[in-house]
NUKOLFI-33152 format. One line per field, with one value per residue: residue number from 1; x, y, z of N, C-alpha, C in turn. Coordinates in Angstrom, 1 decimal. Layout:
<nodes>
zavo <- c(NUM, ...);
nc1 <- c(X, ...);
nc2 <- c(Y, ...);
nc3 <- c(Z, ...);
cac1 <- c(X, ...);
cac2 <- c(Y, ...);
cac3 <- c(Z, ...);
cc1 <- c(X, ...);
cc2 <- c(Y, ...);
cc3 <- c(Z, ...);
</nodes>
This chain:
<nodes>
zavo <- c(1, 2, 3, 4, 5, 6, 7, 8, 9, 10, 11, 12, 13, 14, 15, 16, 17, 18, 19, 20, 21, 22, 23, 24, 25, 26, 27, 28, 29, 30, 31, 32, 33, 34, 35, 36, 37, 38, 39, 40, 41, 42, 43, 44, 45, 46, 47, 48, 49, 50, 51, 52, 53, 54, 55, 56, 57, 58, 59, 60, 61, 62, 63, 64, 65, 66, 67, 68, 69, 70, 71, 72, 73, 74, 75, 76, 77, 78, 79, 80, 81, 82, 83, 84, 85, 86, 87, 88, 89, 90, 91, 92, 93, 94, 95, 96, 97, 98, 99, 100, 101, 102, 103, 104);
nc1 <- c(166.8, 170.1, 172.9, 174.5, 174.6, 177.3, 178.7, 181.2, 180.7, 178.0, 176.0, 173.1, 170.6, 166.6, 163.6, 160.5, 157.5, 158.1, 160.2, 164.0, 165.8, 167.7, 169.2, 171.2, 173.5, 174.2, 176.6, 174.1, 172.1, 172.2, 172.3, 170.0, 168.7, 169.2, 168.4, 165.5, 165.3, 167.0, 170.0, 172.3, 174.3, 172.3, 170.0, 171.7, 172.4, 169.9, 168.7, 170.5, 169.8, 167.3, 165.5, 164.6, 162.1, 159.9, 158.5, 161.1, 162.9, 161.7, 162.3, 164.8, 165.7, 163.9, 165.3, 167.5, 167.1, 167.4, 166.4, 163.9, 160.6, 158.7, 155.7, 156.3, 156.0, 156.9, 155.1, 154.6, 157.1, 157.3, 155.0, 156.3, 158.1, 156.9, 155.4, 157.5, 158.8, 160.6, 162.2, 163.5, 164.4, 166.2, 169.4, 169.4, 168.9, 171.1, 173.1, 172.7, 173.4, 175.7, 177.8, 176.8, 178.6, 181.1, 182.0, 183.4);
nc2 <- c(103.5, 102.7, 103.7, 106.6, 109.7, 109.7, 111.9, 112.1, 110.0, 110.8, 110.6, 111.6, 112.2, 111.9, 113.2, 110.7, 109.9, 110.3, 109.0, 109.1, 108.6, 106.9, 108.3, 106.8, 107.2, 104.9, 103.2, 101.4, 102.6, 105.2, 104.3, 103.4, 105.6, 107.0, 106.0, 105.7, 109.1, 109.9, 111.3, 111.7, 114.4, 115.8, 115.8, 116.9, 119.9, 121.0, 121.1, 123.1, 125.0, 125.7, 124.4, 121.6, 119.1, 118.6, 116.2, 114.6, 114.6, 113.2, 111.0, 110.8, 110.9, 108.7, 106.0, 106.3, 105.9, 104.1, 101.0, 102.0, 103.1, 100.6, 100.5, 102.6, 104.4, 105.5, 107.5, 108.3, 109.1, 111.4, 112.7, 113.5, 115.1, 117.5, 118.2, 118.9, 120.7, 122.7, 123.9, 122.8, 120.3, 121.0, 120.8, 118.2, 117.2, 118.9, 117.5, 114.8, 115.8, 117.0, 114.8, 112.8, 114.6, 114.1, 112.0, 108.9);
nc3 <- c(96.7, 96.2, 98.1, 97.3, 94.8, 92.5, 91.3, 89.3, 87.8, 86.7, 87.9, 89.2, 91.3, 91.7, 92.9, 93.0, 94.0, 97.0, 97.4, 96.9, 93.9, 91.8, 89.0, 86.3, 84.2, 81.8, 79.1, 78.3, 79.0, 77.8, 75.1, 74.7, 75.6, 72.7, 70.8, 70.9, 71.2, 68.9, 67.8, 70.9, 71.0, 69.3, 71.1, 73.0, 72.0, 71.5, 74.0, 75.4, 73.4, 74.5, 73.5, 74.3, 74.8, 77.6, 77.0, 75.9, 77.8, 79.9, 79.1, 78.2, 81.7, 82.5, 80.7, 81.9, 84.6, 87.9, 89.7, 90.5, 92.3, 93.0, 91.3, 90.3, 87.2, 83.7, 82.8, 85.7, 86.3, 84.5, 85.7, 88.2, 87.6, 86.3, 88.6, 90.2, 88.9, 86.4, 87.3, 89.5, 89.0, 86.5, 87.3, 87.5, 85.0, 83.9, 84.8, 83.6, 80.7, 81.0, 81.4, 79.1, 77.2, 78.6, 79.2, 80.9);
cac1 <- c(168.1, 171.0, 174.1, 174.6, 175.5, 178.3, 178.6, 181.9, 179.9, 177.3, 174.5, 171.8, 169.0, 165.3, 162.2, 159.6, 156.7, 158.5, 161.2, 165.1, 165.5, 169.3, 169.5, 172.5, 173.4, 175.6, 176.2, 172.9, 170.9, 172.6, 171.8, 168.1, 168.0, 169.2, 167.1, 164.3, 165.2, 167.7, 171.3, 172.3, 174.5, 171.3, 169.9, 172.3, 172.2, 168.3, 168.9, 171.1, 168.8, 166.3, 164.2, 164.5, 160.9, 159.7, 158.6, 162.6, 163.4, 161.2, 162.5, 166.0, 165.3, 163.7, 166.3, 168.7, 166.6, 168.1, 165.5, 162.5, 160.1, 157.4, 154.8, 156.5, 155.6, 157.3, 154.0, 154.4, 158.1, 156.8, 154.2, 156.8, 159.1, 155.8, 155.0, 159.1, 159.1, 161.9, 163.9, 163.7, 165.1, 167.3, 171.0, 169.7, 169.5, 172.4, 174.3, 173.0, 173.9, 177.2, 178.0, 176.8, 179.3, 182.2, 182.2, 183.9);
cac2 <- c(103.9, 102.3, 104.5, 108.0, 109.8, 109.5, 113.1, 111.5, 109.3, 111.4, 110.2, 112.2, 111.7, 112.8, 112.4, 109.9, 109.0, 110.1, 108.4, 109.6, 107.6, 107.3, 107.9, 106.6, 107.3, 104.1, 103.6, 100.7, 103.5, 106.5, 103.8, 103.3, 106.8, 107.2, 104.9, 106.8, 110.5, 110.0, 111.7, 112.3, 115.6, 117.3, 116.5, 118.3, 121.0, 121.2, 121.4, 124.3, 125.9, 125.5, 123.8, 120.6, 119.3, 117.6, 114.4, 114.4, 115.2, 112.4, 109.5, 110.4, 110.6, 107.2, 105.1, 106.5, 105.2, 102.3, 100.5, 102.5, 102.1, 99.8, 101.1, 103.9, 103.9, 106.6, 108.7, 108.7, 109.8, 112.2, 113.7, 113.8, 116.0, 118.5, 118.4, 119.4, 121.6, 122.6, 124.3, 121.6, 119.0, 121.1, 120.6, 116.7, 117.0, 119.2, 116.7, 113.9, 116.0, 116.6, 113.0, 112.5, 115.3, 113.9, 110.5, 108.6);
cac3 <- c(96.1, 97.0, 98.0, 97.1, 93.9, 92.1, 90.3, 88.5, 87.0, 85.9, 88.6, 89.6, 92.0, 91.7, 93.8, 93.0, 94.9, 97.9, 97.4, 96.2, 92.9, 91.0, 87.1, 86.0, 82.4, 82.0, 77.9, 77.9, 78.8, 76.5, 74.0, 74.6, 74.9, 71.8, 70.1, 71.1, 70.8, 67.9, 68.1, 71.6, 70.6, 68.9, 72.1, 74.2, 71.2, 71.5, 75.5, 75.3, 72.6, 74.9, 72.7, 74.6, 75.4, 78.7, 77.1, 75.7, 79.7, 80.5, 78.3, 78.9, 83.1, 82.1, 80.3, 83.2, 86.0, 88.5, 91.0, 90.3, 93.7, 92.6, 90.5, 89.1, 85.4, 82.9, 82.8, 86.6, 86.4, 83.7, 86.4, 89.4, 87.2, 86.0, 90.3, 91.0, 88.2, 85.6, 87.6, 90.4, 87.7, 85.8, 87.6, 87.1, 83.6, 83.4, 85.2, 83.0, 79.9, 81.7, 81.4, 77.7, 76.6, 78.6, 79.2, 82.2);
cc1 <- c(169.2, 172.8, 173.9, 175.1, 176.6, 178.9, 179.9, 181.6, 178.9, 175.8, 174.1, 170.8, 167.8, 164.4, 161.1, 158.7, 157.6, 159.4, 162.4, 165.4, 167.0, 169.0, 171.3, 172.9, 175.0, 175.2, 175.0, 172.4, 170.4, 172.0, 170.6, 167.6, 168.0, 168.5, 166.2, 164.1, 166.2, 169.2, 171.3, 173.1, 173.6, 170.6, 170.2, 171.7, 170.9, 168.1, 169.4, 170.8, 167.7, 165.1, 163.9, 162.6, 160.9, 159.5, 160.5, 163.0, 163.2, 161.7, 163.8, 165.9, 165.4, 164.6, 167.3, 168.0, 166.7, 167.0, 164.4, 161.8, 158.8, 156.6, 154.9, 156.3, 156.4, 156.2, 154.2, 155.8, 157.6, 156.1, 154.6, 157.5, 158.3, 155.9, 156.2, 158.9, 160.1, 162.9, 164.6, 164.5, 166.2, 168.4, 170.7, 170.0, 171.0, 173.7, 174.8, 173.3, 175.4, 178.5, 178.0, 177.9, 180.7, 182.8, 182.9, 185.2);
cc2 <- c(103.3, 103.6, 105.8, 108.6, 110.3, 110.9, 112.9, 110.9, 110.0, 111.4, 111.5, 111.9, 112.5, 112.3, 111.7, 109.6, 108.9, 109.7, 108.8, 108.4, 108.1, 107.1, 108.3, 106.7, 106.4, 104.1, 102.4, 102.2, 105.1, 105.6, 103.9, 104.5, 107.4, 107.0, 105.3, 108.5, 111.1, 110.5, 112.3, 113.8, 116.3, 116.8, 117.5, 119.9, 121.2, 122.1, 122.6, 125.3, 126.1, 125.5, 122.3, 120.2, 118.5, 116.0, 113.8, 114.2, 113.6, 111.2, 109.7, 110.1, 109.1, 106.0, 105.3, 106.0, 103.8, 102.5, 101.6, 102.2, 101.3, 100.2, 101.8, 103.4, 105.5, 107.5, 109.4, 109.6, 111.4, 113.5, 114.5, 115.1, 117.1, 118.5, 118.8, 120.5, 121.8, 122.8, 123.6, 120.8, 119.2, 120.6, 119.2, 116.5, 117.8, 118.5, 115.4, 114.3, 116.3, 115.6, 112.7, 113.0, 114.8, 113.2, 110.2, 108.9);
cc3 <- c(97.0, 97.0, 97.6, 95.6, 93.7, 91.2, 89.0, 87.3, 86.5, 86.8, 89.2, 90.4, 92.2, 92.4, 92.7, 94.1, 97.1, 98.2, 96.1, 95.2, 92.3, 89.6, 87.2, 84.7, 81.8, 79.8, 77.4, 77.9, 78.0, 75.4, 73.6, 74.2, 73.5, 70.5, 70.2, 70.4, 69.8, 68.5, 69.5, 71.8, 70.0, 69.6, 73.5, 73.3, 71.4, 72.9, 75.4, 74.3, 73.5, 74.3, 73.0, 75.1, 76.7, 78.3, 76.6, 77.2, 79.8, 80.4, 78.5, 80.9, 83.1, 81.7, 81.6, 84.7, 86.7, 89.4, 90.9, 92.0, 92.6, 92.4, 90.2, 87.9, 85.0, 83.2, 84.8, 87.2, 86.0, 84.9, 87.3, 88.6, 87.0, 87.6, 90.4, 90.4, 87.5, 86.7, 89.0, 89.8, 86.8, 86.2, 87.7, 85.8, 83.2, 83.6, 84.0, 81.6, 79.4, 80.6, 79.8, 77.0, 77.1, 79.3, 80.6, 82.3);
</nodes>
């Protein structure tokens, strides 16, 4: 990871493999995620139902992830976040839901 985050911007940092990793939720990667998990407002809505699931978690984390370390894969993101736990990873997702709801 380079530099520190940005909480203006909406950045978040999570562990990986040992290593502090930046999801940045720039609008490529709001896009992707969108594309994937359909409307990003009924996924905040879902989140704040707490009916969000982890693989949701995972694939947004995912599209938001800059410089990965080498050989992370999604499933391995996926595993690090189950090893942290929810409530290790919540105030990341709440940051990067943050961000979704209120732009730069």
């Amino acid at each position: 990871m380079t530099g520190a985050a940005n909480p203006l911007r909406g950045e978040a940092v999570v562990q990986i493999e040992n290593a502090a990793v930046m999801l940045r939720p720039t609008f490529q990667a709001l896009v992707a995620a969108e594309q994937e998990l359909g409307p990003l407002f009924d996924l905040v809505e879902r989140a704040a139902a707490g009916r969000m699931g982890l693989a949701e978690m995972v694939a947004l984390f995912w599209h938001c992830l800059t410089d990965p370390p080498e050989g992370v894969t999604r499933e391995r993101l996926g595993e690090a976040i189950a090893e942290a736990g929810l409530a290790a990873v919540a105030p990341v997702l709440k940051r990067l839901l943050h961000q979704i709801l209120a732009g730069r």
